[in-house]
N, C-alpha and C positions, 0 to 999 in steps of 0.2 A: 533417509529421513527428511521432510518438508522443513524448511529453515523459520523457522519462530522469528519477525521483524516486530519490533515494539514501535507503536506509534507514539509517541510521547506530546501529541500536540493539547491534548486534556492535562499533562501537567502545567502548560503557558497558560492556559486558561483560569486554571486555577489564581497563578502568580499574577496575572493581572485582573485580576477582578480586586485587589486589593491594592498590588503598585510593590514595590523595591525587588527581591531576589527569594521569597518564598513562596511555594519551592525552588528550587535551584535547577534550571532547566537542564544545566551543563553537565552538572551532577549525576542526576537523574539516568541521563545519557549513559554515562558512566558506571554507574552502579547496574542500570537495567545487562551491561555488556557482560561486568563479572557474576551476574547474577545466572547467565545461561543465556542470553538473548543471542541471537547469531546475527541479527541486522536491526538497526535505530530508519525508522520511520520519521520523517515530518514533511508537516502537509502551508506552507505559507501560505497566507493569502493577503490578496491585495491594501485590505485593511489591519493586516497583522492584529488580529483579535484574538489569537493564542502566539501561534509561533511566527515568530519576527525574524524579517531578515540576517539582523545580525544576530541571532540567535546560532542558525545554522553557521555563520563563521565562527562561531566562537566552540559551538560543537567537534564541526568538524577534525583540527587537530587528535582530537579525543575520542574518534572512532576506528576500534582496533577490527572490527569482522564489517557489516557490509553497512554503507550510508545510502539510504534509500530519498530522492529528495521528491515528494509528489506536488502535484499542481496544475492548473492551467496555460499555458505557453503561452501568454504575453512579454510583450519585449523584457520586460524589467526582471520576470520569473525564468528566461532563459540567457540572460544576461548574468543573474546570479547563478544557474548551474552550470553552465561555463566556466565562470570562475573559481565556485568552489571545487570543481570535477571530482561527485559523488561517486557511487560504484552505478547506481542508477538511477534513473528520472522515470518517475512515471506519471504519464499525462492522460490528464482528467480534465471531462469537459465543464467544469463551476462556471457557472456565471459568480461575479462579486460578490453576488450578494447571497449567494447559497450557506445554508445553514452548516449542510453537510452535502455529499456526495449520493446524487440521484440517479442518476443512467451511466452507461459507457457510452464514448463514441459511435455516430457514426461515419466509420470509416471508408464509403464510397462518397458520402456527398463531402468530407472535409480530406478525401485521398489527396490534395496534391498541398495543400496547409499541416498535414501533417509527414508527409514527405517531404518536404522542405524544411520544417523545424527537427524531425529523428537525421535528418543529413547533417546537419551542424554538430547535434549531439555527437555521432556519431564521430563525424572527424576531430572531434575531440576527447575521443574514446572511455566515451560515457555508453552505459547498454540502455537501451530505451525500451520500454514497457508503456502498452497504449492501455487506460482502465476499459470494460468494454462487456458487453451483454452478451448471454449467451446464443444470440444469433448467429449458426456457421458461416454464412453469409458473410457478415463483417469481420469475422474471424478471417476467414479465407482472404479478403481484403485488407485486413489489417497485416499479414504476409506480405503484403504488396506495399507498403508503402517504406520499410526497410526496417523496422522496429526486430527487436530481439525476443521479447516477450509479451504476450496480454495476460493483464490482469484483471478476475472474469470477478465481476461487480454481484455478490451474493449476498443481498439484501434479501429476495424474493426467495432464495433456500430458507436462509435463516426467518423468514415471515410466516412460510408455510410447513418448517419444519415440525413442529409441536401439531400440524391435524397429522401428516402422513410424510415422514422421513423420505419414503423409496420414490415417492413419487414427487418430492421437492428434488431431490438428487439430479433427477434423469436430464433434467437439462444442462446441466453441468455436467454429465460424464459425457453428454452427445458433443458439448461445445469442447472438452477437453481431448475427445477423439480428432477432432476437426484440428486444433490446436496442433497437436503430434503429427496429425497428416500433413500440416504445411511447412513443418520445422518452426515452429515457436514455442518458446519455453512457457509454462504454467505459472502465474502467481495468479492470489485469490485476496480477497480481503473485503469487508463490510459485514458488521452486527455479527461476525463468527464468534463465539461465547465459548465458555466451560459446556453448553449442552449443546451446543450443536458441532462444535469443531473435528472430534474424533469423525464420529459417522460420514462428514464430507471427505477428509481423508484418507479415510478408509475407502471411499467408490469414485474417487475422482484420480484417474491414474495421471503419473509424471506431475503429480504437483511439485515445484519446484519450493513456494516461499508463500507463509502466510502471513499480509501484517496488519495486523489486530492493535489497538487502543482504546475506544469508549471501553470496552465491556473487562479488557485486561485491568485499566487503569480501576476501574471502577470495581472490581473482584479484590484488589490489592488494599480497598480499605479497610479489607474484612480480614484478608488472607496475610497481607504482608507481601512487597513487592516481592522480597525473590521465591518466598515461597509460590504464590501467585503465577509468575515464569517459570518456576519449574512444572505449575500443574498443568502448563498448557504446553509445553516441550513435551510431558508426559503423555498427552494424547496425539502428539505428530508420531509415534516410533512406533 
């Protein structure tokens, strides 16, 4: 079964567009783990405009299945995953000032910037996961710079999903063959939803881990948070 990871960075967003502790980021954390989650998601960034640095220290304690920490590898962002030493780090290329998460790497032109940042990680036995397009090409490259997993950037599934499902797919089951043939492990994650999640699942072999937030957090105002995780557990099995 593909591991359900909750992004929780739209519940900080929330808490600070107003100011004090509601919601309770910590919590949230918390609840989403007993609720079914099998990994916590957060994504920092430079401007802490949802989830803040010391959010994750104060998280962390309080995460019993997997601490996923995502971002871009600047000094300050690999200086904190070092210290908090999550279960993973996965790196995405934002610039600062990115809204949200638009490409995956590439990993020929930045192979030796990201070999040198997943070494670190790594001697500090953190598994690293590159975010990344469905190009084999940089899959096969991203092999090479010593990362453990990519996480294949499914925006453009989930865009073209609603004209023609089989043929949003195909580049994803090609990139996820490519994946297996080099020994790297599968994660997925962007705009996957209640209607698009099962169908990827179901034709993208060896997924390991999906981790979803706008559209989870966003179904839970309707559904009810654990309700909400269980309905999207329900379409991983």
């Amino acid at each position: 079964m593909t591991r359900l990871s909750v992004n929780i960075n739209k519940i900080a967003t929330l808490r600070n567009a107003r100011g004090g502790n509601v919601p309770d980021v910590r919590k949230t954390a918390i609840d989403c783990q007993q609720f079914g989650a099998e990994g916590i998601t957060v994504h920092p960034r430079p401007d802490e405009r949802h989830i803040r640095y010391q959010d994750v220290w104060d998280i962390k304690p309080h995460i019993k299945t997997e601490f996923n920490i995502e971002g871009y590898p600047s000094s300050s962002f690999i200086d904190l995953v070092v210290s908090v030493k999550p279960d993973q780090v996965t790196l995405v290329p934002d610039p600062p000032d990115a809204i949200t998460s638009s490409e995956g790497w590439d990993t020929i032109k930045h192979a030796d910037f990201l070999k040198e940042v997943i070494s670190e990680f790594t001697q500090n036995g953190i598994r690293s996961s590159i975010f990344i397009d469905t190009n084999p090409e940089l899959i096969e490259n991203a092999a090479k710079t010593g990362c453990h997993r990519v996480e294949l950037y499914t925006e453009p599934y989930a865009s073209n999903f609603a004209a023609d499902p089989a043929q949003a797919v195909v580049p994803f089951t090609r990139a996820a063959e490519k994946a297996l043939e080099v020994g790297l492990g599968l994660n997925a994650g962007h705009d996957l939803s209640l209607e698009n999640l099962k169908y990827f699942n179901q034709h993208v072999a060896g997924l390991l881990e999906v981790s979803i937030g706008h559209a989870l957090i966003s179904d839970a105002l309707y559904y009810g948070l654990e309700n909400t995780i269980q309905m999207y557990r329900g379409l991983l099995k």
